[in-house]
SEGUZA-690785 format. One line per field, with one value per atom (N, C-alpha, C): residue in three letters; atom name; z, y, x. Coordinates in pm, 1 decimal, padded with zeros to 6 digits, always signed. Layout:
N
rest <- (ALA	...)
atom <- (CA	...)
Z <- (Z	...)
Y <- (Y	...)
X <- (X	...)
! end
This chain:
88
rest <- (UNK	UNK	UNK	UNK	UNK	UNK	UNK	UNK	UNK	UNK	UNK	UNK	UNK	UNK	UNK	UNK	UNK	UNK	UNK	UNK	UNK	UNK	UNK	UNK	UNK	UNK	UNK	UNK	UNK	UNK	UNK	UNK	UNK	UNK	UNK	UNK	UNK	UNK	UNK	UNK	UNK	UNK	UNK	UNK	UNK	UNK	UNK	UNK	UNK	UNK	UNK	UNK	UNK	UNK	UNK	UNK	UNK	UNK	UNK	UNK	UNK	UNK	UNK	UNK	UNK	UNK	UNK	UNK	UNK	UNK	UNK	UNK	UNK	UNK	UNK	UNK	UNK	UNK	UNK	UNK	UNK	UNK	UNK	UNK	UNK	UNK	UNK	UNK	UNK	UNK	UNK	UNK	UNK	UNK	UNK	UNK	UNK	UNK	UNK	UNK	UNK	UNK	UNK	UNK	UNK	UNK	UNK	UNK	UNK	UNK	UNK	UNK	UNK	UNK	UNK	UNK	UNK	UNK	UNK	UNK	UNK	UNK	UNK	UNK	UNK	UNK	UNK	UNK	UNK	UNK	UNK	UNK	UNK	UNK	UNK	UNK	UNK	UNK	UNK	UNK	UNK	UNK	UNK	UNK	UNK	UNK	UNK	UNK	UNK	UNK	UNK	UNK	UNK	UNK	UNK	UNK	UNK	UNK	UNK	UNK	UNK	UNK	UNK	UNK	UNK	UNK	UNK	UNK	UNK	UNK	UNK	UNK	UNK	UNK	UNK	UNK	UNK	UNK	UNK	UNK	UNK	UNK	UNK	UNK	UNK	UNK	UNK	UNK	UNK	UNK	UNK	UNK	UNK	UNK	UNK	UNK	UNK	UNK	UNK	UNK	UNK	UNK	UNK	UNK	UNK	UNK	UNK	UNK	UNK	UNK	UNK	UNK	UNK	UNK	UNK	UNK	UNK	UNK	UNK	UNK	UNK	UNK	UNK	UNK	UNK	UNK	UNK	UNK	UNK	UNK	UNK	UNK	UNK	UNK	UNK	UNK	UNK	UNK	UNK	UNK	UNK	UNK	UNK	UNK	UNK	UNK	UNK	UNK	UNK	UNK	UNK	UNK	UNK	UNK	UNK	UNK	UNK	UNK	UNK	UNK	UNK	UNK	UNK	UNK)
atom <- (N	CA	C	N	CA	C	N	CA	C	N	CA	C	N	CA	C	N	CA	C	N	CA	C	N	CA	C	N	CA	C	N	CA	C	N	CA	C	N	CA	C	N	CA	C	N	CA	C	N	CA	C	N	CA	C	N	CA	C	N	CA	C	N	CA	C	N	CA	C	N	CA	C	N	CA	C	N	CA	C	N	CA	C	N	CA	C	N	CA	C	N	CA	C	N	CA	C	N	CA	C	N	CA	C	N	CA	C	N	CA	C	N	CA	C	N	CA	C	N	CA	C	N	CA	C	N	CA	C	N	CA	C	N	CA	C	N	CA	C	N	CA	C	N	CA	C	N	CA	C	N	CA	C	N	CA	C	N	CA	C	N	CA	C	N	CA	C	N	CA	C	N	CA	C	N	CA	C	N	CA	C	N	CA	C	N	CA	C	N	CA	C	N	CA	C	N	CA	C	N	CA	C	N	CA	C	N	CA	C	N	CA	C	N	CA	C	N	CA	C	N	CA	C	N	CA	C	N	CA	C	N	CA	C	N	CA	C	N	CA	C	N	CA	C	N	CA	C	N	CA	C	N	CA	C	N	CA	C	N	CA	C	N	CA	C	N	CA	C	N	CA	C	N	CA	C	N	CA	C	N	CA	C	N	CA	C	N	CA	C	N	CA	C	N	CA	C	N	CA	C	N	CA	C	N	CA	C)
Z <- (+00000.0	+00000.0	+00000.0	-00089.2	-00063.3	-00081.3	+00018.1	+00065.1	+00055.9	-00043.1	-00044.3	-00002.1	+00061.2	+00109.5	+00078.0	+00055.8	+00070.1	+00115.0	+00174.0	+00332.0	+00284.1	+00380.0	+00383.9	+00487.5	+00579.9	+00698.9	+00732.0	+00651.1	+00622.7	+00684.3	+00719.8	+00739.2	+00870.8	+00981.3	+01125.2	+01181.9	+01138.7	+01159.6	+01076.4	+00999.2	+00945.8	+01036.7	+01056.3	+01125.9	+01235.7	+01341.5	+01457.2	+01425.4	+01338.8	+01312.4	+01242.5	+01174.8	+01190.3	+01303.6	+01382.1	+01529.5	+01575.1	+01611.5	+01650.3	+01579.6	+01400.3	+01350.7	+01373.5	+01375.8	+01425.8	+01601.9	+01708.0	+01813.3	+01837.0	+01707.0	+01705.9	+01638.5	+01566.8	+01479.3	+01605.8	+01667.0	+01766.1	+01852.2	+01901.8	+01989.4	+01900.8	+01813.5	+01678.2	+01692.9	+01579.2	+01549.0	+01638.9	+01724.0	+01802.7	+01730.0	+01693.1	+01560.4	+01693.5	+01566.9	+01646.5	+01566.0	+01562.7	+01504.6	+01521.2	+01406.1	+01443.5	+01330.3	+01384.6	+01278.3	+01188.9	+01090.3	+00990.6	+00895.5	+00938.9	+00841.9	+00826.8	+00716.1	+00714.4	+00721.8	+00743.4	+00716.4	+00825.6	+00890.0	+00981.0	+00962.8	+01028.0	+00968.3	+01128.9	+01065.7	+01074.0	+01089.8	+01231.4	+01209.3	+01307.9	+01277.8	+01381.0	+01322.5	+01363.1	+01386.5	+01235.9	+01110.0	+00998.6	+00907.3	+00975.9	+00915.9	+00906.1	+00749.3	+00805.6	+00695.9	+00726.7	+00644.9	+00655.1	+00594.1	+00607.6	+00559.2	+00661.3	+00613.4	+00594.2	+00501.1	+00467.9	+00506.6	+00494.4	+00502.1	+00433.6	+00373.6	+00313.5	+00313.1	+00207.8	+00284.8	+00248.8	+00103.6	+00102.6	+00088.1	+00123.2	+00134.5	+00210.8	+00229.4	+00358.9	+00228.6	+00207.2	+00149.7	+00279.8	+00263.8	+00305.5	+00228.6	+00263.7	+00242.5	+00317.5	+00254.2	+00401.1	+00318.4	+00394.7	+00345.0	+00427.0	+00390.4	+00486.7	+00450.7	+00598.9	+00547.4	+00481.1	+00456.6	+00341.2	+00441.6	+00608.6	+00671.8	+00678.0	+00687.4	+00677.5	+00526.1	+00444.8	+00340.6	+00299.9	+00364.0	+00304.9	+00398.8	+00549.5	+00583.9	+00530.6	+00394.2	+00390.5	+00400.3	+00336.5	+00298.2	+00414.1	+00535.3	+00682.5	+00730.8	+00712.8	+00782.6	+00692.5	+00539.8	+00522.6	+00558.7	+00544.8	+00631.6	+00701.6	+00832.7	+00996.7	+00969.8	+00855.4	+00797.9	+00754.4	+00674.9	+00623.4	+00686.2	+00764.4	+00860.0	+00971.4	+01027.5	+01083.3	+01035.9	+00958.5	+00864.9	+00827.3	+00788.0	+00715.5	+00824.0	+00955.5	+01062.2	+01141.7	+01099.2	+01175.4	+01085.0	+00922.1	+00847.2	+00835.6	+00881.3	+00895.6	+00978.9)
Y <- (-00115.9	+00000.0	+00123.1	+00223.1	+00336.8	+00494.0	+00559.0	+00719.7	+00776.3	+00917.0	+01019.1	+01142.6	+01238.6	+01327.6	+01498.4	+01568.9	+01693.7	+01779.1	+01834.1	+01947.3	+02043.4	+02175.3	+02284.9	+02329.0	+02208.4	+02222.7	+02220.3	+02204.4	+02174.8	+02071.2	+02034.5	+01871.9	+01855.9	+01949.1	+01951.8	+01920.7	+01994.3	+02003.4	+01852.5	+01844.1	+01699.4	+01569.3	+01594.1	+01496.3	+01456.9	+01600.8	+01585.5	+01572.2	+01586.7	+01497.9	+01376.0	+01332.9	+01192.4	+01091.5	+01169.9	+01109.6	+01082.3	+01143.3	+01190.6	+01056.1	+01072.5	+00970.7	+00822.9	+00831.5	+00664.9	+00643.2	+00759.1	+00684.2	+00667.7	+00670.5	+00705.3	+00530.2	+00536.2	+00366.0	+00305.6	+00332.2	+00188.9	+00157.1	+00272.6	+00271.9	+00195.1	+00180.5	+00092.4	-00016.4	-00016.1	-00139.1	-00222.8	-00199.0	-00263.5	-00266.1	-00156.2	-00139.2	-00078.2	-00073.7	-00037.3	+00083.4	+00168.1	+00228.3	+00310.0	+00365.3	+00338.3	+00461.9	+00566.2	+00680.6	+00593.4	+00653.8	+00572.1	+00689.4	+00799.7	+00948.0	+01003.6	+01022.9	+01084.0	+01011.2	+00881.6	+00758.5	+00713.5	+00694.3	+00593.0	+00502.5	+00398.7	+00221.4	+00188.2	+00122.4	+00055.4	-00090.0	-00133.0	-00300.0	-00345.8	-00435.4	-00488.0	-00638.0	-00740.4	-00835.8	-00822.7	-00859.5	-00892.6	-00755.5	-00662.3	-00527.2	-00485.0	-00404.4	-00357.9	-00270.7	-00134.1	+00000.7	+00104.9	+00199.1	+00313.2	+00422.0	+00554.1	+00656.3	+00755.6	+00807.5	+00862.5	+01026.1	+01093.0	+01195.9	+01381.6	+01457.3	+01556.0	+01672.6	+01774.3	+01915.2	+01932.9	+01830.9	+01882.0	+01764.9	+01627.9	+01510.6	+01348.4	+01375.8	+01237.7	+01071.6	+01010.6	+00890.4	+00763.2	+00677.7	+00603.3	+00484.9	+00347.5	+00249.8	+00120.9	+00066.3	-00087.6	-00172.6	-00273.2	-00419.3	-00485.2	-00558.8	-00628.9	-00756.5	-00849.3	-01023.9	-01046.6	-01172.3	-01210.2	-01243.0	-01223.7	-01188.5	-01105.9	-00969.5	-00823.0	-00790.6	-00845.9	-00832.7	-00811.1	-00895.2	-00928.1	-00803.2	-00727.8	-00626.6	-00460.1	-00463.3	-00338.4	-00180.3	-00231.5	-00111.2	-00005.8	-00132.8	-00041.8	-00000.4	-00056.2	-00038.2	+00094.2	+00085.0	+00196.4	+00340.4	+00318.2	+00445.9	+00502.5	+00431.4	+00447.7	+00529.9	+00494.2	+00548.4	+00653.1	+00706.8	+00779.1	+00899.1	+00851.9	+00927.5	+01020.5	+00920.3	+00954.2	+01059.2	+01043.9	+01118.6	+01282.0	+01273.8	+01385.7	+01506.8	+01401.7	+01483.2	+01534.9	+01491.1	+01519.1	+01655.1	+01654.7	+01765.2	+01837.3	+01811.7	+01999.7	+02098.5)
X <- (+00085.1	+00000.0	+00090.4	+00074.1	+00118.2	+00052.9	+00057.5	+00046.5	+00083.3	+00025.5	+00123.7	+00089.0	+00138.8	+00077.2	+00141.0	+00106.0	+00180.8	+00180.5	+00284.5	+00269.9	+00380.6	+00341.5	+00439.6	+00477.6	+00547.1	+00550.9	+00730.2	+00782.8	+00909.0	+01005.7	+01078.2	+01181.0	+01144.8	+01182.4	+01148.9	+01004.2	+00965.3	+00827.1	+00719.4	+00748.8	+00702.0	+00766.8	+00848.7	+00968.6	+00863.8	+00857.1	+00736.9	+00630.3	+00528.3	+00404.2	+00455.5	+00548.4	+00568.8	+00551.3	+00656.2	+00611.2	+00527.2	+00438.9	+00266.8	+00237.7	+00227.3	+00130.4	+00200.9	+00342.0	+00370.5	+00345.0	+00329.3	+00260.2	+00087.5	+00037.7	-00123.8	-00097.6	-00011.7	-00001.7	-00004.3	+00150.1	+00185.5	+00045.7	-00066.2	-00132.5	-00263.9	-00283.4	-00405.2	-00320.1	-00250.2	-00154.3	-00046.5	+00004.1	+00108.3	+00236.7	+00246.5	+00368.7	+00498.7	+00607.2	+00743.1	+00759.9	+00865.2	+00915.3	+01063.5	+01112.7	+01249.5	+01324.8	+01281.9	+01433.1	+01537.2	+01517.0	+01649.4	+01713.8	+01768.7	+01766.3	+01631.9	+01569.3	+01420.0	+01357.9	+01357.7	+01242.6	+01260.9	+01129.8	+01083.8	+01019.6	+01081.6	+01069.9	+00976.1	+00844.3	+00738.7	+00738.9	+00775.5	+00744.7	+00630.9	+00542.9	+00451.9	+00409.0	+00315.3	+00276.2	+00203.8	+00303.9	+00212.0	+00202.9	+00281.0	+00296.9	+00475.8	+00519.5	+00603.1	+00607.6	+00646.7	+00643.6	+00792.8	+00749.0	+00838.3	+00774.2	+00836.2	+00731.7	+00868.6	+00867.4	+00954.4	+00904.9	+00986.7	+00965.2	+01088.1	+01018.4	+01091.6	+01040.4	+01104.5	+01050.1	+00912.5	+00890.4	+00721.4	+00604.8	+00662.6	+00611.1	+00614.1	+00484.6	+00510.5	+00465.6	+00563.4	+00573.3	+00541.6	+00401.5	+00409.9	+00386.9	+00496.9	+00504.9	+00472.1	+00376.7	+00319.0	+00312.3	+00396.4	+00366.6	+00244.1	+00197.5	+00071.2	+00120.5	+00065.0	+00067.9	-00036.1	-00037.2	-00163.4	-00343.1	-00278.0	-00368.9	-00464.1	-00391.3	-00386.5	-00462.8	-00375.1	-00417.8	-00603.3	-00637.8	-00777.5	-00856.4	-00827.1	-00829.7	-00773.4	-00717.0	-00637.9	-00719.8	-00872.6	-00939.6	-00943.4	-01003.8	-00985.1	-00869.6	-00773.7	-00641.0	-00608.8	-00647.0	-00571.6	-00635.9	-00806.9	-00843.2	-00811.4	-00776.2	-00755.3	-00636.9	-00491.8	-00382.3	-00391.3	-00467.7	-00487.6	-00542.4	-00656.1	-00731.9	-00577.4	-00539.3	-00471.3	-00343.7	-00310.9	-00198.7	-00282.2	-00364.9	-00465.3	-00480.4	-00536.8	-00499.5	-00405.2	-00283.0	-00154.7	-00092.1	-00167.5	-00096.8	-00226.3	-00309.8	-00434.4	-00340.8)
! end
């Protein structure tokens, strides 16, 4: 699955609503997460992503298991939802 989003919030400031939206994940999903330069890497139980991040776009990347899979429509709402609100 992938998300793309665009903000004018610039590197810092995206950086910290990154944050925000990966502890709104871990607290849904039971996900981990983990700074890697601009990308934060996404692992949980059947999930694993990266959300990248730059001065004018949030790139998200999710793998799903073939569990997950047959769930994505919701999962990606809740994602989405969540993201949409972290860049109002």
């Amino acid at each position: 699955m992938k998300i793309r989003r665009t903000h004018s919030l610039g590197i810092e400031e995206a950086r910290k609503r990154a944050d925000r939206v990966a502890e709104d994940l871990k607290d849904q999903f039971s996900v981990q997460a983990e700074w890697r330069g601009n990308s934060l890497h996404v692992e949980g139980s059947g999930v694993t992503g990266e959300l990248h991040v730059d001065e004018t776009h949030f790139d998200l990347y999710v793998r799903l298991s073939f569990a997950l899979k047959l769930m994505e429509g919701p999962i990606r709402a809740v994602i989405e939802k969540t993201i949409d609100e972290e860049l109002a």
